[in-house]
C-alpha positions in Angstrom: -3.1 11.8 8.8 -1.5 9.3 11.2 -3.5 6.5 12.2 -2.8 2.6 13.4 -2.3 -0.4 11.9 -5.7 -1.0 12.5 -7.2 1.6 11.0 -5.0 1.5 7.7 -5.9 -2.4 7.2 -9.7 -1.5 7.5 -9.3 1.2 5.3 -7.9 -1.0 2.7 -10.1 -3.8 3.0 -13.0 -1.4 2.4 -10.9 0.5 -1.0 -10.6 -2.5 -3.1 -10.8 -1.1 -6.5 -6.6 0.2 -7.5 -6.8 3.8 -8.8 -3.1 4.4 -8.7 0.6 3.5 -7.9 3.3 5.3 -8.0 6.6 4.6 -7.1 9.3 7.5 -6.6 12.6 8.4 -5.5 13.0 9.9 -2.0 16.1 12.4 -3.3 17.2 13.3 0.6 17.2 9.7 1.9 18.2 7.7 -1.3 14.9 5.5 -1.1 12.4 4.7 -2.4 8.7 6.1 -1.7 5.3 4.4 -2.8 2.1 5.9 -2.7 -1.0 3.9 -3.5 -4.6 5.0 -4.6 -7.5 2.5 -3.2 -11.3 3.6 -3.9 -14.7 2.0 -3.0 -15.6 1.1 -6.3 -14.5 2.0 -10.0 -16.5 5.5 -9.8 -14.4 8.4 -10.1 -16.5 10.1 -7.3 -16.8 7.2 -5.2 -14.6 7.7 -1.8 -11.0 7.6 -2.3 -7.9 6.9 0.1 -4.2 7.5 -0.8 -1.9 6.2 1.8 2.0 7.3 1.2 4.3 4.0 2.1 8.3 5.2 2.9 11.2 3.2 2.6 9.8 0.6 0.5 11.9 -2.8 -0.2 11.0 -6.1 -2.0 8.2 -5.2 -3.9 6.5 -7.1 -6.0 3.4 -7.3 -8.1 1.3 -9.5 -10.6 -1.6 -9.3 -13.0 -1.9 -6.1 -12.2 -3.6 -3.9 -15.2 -6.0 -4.5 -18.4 -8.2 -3.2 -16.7 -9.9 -2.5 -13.3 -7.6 -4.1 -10.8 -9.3 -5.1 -7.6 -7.2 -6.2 -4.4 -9.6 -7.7 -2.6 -8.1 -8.3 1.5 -4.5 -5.5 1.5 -3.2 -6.5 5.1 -0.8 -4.4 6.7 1.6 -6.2 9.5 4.1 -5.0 11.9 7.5 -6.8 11.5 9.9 -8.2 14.6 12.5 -9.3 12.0 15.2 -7.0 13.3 16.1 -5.1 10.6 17.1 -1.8 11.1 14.6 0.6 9.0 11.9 -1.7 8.0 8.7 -2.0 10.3 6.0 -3.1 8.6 4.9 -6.0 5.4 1.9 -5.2 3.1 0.8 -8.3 1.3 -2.5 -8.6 -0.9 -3.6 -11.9 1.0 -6.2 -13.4 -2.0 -4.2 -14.0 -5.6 -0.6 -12.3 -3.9 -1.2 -9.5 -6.3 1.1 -6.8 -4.4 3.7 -7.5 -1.5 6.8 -5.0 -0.2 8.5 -3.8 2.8 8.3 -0.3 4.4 9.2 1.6 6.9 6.4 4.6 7.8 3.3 5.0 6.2 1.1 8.1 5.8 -3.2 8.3 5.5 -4.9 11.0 3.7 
């Protein structure tokens, strides 16, 4: 589903508990693709999003495993850098526990 920028960052400031990344090879374009699992809390059946991130650059992560990992305030923001294919920055604003570059992003 396609929503705003809006939307996404108050999606992921309610899904604080990490349930999955993945990172992966986009074969046709040569780049690379990160999707990233955010739930309500560390219940298996508690509500989930997975939000597909395109054209990733830069990324970077810390003390991130042994055990639950929360990011507690994701913040998605549009770019005016210039560069030609990326749009938008995600940063984790509290302990800078996940940051990259991307060009699209997908909600489901």
């Amino acid at each position: 589903m396609i929503i705003s920028i809006e939307e996404l960052n108050e999606l992921l400031v309610a899904h604080t508990c990490l349930r999955g990344l993945t990172i992966q090879l986009n074969d046709e374009e040569l780049t690379y693709d990160l999707s990233l699992a955010m739930s309500v809390s560390e219940n298996y059946e508690s509500d989930a999003v997975l939000v597909r991130f395109t054209d990733v650059k830069n990324f970077s992560s810390r003390d991130i495993g042994g055990g639950l990992t929360q990011m507690m305030h994701l913040n998605v923001s549009k770019l005016n850098s210039g560069w030609e294919r990326i749009h938008y920055e995600l940063n984790e604003l509290e302990d800078n526990k996940l940051s990259f570059y991307f060009s699209s992003f997908v909600a489901d």
